[in-house]
N, C-alpha and C positions, 0 to 999 in steps of 0.2 A: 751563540744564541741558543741552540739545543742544549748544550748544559745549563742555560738559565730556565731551561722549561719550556723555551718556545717553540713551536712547530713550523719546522723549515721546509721548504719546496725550491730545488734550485732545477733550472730549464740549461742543456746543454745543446749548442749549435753546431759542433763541429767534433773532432776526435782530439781536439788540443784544450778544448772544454772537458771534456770529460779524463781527460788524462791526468787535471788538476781537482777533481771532483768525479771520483767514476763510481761511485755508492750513490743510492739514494737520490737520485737526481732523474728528472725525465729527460724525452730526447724529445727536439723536433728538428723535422728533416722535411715537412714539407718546404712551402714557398713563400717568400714576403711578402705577398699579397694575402694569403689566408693565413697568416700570423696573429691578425688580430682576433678574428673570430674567435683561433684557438684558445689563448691568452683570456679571454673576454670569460668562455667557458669554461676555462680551468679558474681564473677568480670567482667568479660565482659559487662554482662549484664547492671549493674550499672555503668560501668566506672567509678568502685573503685580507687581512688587515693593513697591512703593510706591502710596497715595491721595493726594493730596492736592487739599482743598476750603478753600471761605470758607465759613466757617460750618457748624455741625454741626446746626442743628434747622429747616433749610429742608428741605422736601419731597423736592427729588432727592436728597436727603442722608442722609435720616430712616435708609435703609436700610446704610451704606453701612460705619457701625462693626463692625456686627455681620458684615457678608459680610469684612470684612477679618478679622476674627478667626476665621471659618472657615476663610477661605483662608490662612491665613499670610503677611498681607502687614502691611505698618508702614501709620498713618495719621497722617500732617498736618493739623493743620488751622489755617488763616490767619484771624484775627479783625480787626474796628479794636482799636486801641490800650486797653491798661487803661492807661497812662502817655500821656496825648493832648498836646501833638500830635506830641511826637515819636519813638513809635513806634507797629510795629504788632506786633500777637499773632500767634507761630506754637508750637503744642504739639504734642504727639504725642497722640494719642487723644480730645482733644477741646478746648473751650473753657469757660471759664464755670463753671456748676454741673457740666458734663463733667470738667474738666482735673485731671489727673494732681498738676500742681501744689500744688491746692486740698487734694488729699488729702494731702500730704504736707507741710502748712503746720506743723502745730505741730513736727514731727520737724525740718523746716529751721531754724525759730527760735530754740527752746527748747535742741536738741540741740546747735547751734553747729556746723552741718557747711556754714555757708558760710565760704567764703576771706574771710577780713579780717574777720569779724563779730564776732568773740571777743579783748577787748571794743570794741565797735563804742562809737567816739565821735564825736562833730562836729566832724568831720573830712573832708578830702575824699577819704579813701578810701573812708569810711564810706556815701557817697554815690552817687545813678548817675551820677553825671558822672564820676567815675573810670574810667568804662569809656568814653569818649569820646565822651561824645553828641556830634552833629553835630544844630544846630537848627532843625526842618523851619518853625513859623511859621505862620501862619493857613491853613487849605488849602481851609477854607469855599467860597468859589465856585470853586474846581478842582473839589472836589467836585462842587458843582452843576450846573458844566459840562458834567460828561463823564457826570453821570447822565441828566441831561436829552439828550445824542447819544443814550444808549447804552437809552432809554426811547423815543423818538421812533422810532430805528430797529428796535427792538422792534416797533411798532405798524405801521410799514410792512410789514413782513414777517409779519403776524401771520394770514394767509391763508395762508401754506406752513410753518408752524408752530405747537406748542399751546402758548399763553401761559401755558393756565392752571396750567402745572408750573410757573411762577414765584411767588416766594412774596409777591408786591405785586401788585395791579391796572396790568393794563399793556395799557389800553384808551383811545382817545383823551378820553373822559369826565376821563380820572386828569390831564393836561396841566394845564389851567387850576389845578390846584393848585399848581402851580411858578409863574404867574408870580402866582399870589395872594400868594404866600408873600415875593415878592419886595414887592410892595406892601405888603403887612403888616408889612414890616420898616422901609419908609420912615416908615408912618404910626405905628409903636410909638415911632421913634426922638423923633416932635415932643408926640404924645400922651402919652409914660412921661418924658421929660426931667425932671431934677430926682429920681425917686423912686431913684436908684443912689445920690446927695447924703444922702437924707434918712436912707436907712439907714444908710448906713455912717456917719454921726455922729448927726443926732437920735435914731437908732433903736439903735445900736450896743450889742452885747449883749444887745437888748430884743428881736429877733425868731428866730423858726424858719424857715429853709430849707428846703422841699419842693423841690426838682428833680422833675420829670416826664418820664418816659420816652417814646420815640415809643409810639402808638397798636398797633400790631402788633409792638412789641419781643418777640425770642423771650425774651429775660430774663425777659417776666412770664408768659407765656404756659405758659413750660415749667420756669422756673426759680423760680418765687413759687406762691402758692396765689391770687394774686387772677386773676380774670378779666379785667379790662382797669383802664385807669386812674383812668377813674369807680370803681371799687368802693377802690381804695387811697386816692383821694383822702376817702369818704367816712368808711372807716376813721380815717384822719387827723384828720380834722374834729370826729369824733366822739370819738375818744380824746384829743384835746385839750379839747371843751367838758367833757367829763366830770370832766377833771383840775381846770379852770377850777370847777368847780361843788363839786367836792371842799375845794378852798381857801376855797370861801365858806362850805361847813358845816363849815370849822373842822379838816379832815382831810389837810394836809398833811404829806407823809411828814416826817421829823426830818431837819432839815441842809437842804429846799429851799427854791427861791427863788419867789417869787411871781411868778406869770401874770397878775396883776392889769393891769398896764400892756407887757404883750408884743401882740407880733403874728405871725398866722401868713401867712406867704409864701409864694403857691406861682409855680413859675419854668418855663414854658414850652420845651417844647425847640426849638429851633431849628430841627432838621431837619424837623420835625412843623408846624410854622408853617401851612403853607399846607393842611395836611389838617384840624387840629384846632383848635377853639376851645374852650376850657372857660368860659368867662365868665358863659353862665346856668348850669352845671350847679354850681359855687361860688356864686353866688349862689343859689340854693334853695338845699342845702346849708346856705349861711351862716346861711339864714334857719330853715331845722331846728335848726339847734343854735341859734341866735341868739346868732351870732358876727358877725354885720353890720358892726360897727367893728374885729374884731381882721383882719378875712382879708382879703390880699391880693394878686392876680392881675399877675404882670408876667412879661418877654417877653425882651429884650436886654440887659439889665444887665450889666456885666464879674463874670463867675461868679467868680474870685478873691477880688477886691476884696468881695465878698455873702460867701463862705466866712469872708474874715478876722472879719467884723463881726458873722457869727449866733451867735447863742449855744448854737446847737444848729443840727444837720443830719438830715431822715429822710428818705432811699430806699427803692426797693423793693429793688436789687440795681446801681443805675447805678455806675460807675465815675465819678462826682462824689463819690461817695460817698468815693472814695480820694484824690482831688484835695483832697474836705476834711482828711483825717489830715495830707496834707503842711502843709496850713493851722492844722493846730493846734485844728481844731473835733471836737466832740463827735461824734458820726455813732452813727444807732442804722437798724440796717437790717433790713426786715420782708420782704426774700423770704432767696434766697440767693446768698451772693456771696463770691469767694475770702477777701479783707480780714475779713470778718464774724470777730472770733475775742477774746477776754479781753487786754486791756491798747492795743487796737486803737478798738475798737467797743463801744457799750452794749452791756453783755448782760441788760440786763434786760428788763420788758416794757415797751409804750410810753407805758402811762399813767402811768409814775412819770420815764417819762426826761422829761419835758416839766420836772418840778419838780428832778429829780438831773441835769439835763444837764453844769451843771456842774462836777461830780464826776468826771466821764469822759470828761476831755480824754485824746487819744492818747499813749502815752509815747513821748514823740521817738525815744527810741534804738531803738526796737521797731519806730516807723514806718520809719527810716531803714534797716535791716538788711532790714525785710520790703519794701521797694520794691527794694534790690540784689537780691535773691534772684527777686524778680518781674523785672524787666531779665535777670537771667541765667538764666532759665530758660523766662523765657517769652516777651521783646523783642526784636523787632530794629527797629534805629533807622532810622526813614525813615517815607518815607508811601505811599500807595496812588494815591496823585491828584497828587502833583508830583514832577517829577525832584528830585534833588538833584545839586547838581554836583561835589562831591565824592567821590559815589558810584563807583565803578569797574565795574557794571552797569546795562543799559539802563536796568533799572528802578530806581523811586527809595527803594529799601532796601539797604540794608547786609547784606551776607552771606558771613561771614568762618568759615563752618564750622561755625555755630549749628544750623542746618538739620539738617546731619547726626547732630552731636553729639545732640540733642533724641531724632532716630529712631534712632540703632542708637548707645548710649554705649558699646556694648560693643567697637566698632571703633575706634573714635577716640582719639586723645591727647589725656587728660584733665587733663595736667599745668598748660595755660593756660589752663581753664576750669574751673566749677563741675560737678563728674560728680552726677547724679541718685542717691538714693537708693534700694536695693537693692529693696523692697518695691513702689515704684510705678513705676521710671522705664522698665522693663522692658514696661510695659502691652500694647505689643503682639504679644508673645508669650505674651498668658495664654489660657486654652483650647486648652491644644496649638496652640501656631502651631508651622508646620514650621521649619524652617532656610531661608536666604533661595535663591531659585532660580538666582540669577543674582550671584554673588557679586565677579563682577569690578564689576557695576553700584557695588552697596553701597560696597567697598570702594576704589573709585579713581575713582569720580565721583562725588564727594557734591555735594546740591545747595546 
């Protein structure tokens, strides 16, 4: 953005912030509580145009929608990828159960206001590849790499800074959980061998998909009614033996399939590996419902290959949840999440989808229209953690005008892109936002 001209301000929290940004950037070190004030008068001060954060339900963040909509400025906000691994999320106003998008799902689909959707066929137009992915590829231990610097150098620095505005534990306690995680991955790979085999054909069709979210996902936290992931998985547990029990007194619904020889799966996140184990909290569990032979706990499995083969999928709100639609699985989803929506997603309740899963497989054309519409409105292809060499910016995303387009569509030429719909795409001009302060910014340096 500085090489386009713009005038950058970036706020550093920690010493693992400033390790990946240590020029030109402020520090604050006070407390979460006078956060805002601070923020409030450094907007002002600068006649900031523009916000942009990762994530919108972390602590230094929490405040930071609502002060832009008092001040008249646009907000960005940068997510991981709903289309993993090759791209990531950048929205105007928010992400998740935030994003402007989400709001404007049925109006994009139903209504036919994307380019090429009407009639969307299987087709490569019809597809995100028509907009030229470029394929980012495993980014797993890039990832971990630079989190593990960027966590370590946190904790050295953790005397001239307050960690605790950080929305993870970033105490050297927290350490040995990375390299657990890395051993846990060695010893899953010799101990779970063969159970990827057994589903995807002994079991094939016979079981349900639970994915599990990380431990502190704001997804669940702010965007579900559960409390953490013990209480979802208990939910699960339980609205399945119920179902199971249903069928033995003789009360299953008309048209379903019997649970009698199914299994229930639940599937480890990866990232979460070395913080979390669920293994006794499923076993008691199991043994409440006395589910002891249907339930079962695995770790690395090729998540695809599992999509193709379950016969159902339930989330709280994960974006596997959407990896499943392109798969062609059922997906019934109990927090909230953009995808959640009729011809998509069950919409009924969970104790009938375990016997109707079948029923409500995704309608391909619907999937495929509603991932283009999600790529163009809300993707940009690339990743956070690896260059790409294709890329014509340092960093390893593609950014061809999307950015801007996203924040002000009112400026931009919308003739080779999807232009947002009138009602939401505006968001950040609601509550009296002023007119933008600095308009050479806006208009001849978009980022």
């Amino acid at each position: 953005m500085r090489g386009q001209g713009a005038q950058v301000f970036k706020f550093n929290f920690n010493a693992g912030d400033w390790l990946f940004y240590p020029r030109g950037a402020q520090s604050y070190r006070g407390s979460l509580q006078g956060w805002p004030a601070t923020l409030r008068a450094f907007m002002q001060a600068q006649a900031i145009d523009v916000v942009l954060v990762f994530g919108d339900c972390r602590p230094v963040h929490a405040c930071v929608r609502d002060l832009c909509t008092q001040l008249g400025c646009a907000l960005g906000v940068f997510e991981e990828g709903y289309l993993r691994p090759d791209y990531v999320t950048f929205e105007p106003f928010g992400v998740n159960g935030h994003s402007v998008f989400g709001q404007d799902l049925q109006e994009w689909l139903f209504a036919r206001t994307l380019l090429d959707a009407a009639p969307a066929r299987k087709t490569k137009a019809a597809k995100p590849e028509a907009l030229h992915t470029v394929k980012v590829g495993n980014s797993y231990w890039h990832a971990a790499m630079w989190g593990m610097a960027y966590f370590f150098a946190a904790w050295l620095g953790q005397k001239c800074w307050n960690n605790a505005l950080h929305h993870r534990p970033m105490t050297v306690a927290d350490a040995p959980y990375w390299w657990l995680s890395f051993g846990r991955k060695a010893w899953y790979k010799i101990k779970e061998s063969g159970i990827e085999a057994q589903l995807c054909n002994t079991w094939h069709k016979n079981f349900f998909l639970v994915p599990l979210q990380v431990y502190n996902d704001a997804q669940i936290s702010v965007h579900s009614d559960f409390a953490s992931v013990c209480e979802f998985m208990n939910l699960v547990m339980r609205s399945y033996a119920r179902a199971l029990q249903a069928e033995r007194d003789g009360q299953m619904p008309e048209g379903g399939q019997s649970l009698e020889h199914t299994r229930l799966v639940f599937k480890h996140h990866p990232m979460d590996r070395g913080h979390r184990h669920y293994g006794k909290v499923l076993k008691l569990l199991a043994q409440r419902y006395g589910l002891q032979e249907q339930v079962l706990y695995i770790h690395d499995q090729h998540l695809p290959s599992l999509l193709k083969a379950a016969r159902g999928v339930v989330v709280v709100n994960s974006t596997v949840g959407l990896s499943a639609l392109g798969h062609g699985a059922p997906v019934k989803v109990c927090g909230a999440a953009l995808y959640d929506m009729p011809g998509l997603t069950y919409q009924g309740k969970l104790r009938s989808f375990w016997h109707l899963a079948h029923t409500a497989a995704p309608e391909p054309d619907l999937v495929l229209r509603f991932k283009q519409a999600l790529v163009s409105r809300t993707q940009l292809n690339g990743s956070f953690y690896r260059k790409i060499a294709q890329a014509p910016w340092k960093c390893g995303v593609f950014l061809n005008g999307q950015m801007a387009q996203r924040l002000w569509p009112e400026t931009v030429d919308t003739t080779q892109v999807v232009a947002a719909t009138k009602s939401k795409a505006k968001a950040h001009k609601r509550s009296g936002n002023k007119q933008a302060r600095s308009t050479s910014r806006r208009s001849s340096n978009k980022p």
